[in-house]
N, C-alpha and C positions, 0 to 999 in steps of 0.2 A: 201413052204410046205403048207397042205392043213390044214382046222382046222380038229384041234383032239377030239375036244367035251368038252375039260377041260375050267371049269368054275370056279373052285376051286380059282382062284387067280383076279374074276371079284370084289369080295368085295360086300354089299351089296346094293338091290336093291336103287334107288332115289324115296324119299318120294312123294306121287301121289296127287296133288289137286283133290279137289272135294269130288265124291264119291266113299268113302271103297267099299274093294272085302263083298263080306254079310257075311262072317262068321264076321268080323270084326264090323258090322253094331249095333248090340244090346251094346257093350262096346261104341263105339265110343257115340253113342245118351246119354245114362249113364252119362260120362264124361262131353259132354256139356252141361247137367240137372243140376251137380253137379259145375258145373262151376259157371251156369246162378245163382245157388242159391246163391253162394257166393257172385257173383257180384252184388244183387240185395240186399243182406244183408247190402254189406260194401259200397256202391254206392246209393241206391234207386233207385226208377223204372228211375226217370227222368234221372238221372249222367249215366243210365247203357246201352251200347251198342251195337249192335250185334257184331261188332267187338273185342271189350273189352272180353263178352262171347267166342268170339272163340279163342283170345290171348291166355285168361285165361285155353281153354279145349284145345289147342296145336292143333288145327284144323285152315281149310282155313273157311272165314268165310261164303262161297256158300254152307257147310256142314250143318252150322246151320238153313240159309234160307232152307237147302233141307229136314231136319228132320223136322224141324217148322215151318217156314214162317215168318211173322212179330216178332219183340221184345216182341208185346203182348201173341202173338201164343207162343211166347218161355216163358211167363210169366205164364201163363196160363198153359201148361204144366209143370211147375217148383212147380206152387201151385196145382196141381194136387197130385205129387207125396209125397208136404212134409205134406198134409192136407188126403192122404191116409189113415193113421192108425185112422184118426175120424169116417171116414166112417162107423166103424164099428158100431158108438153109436145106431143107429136104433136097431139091436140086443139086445142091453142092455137091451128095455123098453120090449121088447118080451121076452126075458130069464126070466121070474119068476113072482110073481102075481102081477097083477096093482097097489098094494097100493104100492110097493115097487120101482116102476119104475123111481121115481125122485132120489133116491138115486145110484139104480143102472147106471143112466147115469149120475149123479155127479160122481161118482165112478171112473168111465169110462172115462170121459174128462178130470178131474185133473190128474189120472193117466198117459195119455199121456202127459201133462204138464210138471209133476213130473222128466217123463225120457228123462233125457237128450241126448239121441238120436232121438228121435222125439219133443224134444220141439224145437232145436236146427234149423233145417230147418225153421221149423212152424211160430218160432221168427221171421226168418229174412222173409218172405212172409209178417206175420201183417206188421210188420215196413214198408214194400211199399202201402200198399194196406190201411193204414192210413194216410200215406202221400202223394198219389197222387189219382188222380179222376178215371182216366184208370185203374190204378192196384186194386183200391176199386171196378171198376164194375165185372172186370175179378175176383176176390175173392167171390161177392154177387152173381153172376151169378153158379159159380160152388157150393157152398153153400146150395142156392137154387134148385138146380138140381139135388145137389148129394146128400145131407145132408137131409133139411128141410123135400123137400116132404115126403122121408121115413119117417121120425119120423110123420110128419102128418096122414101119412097112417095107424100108430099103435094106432091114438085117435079117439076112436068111439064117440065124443061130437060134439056138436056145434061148430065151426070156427075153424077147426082143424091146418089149417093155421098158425092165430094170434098164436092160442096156442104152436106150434111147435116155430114161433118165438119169443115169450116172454122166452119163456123154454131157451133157445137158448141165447137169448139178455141175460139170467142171468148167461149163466157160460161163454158168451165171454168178460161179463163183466169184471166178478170178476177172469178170468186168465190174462185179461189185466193189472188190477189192481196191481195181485199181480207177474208178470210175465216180463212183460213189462214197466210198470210204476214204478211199486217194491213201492208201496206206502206201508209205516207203519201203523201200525201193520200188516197190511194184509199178507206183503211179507215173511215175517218171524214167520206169526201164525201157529200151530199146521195139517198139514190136515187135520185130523179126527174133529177138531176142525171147520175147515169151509167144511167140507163136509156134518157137522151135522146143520151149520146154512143155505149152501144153498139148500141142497136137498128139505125140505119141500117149498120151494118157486117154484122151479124145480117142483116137484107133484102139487103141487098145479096149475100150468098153466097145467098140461096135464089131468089132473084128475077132478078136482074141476067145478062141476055145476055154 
């Protein structure tokens, strides 16, 4: 007998290495972002794999090399996506008059802190990017490129630079402090409380003659 066209009883397709059909292409990338993040959280940059990443996002691991390339490329973009929502602190010092500008980007960086959907990524990126050399340049490097300059570019003074990263050196500090490290008092003080001791330190590097 000749076929009938009924497929109905073939069951379904066998899973394809490599690379997804493209509707499927923005979930699958996703996945191995959300993966990579984990793995580099509960692993560190050094323990963490490309393969271990692709285990973990249920992908072959040529998937990974094809969205990202290197482990660093996959690091890199990993702290891309969980360092996003800082992006936005440039904004802050522009939104409203200059004397107010150190508070409103205290404001603004504890706040992401604060919430635990964005501190929660954020965490696990510092923890690599303090304890290994490569994952520290990949963090300084995006930092600097994406972060720094803008905020430099809203100080009309002298060493706009330095002054973006002193500003900067002060509330990565005291989130590591009280975030990461969980040192007392700090970890458990009030916000409003340390939002009011670092902001003028914050104005003061972007303001101050």
């Amino acid at each position: 007998m000749g076929d009938t066209g009924d497929t109905t009883d073939m069951g379904p397709p066998a899973r394809r290495r490599g690379r997804p059909p493209r509707a499927e292409s923005a979930d699958t990338r996703d996945r191995i972002l959300t993966a990579a993040r984990g793995e580099f959280s509960e692993r560190g940059y050094e323990k963490t794999s490309v393969r271990g990443i692709a285990k973990a996002a249920g992908v072959d691991s040529a998937l990974v090399h094809h969205y990202f390339g290197t482990k660093e490329q996959v690091f890199e973009a990993a702290v891309a996506v969980a360092f996003a929502p800082a992006l936005d602190a440039p904004n802050a010092i522009a939104d409203g008059p200059l004397e107010g500008a150190g508070e409103r980007m205290t404001r603004f960086v504890f706040g992401i802190w604060e919430n635990p959907t964005t501190r929660t990524p954020l965490l696990a990126i510092v923890r690599s990017a303090v304890n290994n050399d490569t994952a520290a340049a990949v963090f300084r490097r995006l930092i600097a490129a994406q972060l720094l300059r803008r905020v430099a570019a809203q100080v009309e003074l002298p060493d706009p630079e330095l002054r973006a990263e002193l500003a900067a050196a002060q509330l990565v500090g005291a989130a590591l402090m009280r975030y990461v490290i969980k040192l007392e008092p700090l970890a458990s003080a009030d916000l409003e409380q340390i939002i009011a001791r670092v902001a003028p330190v914050v104005q003061h590097h972007l303001t101050d003659r």
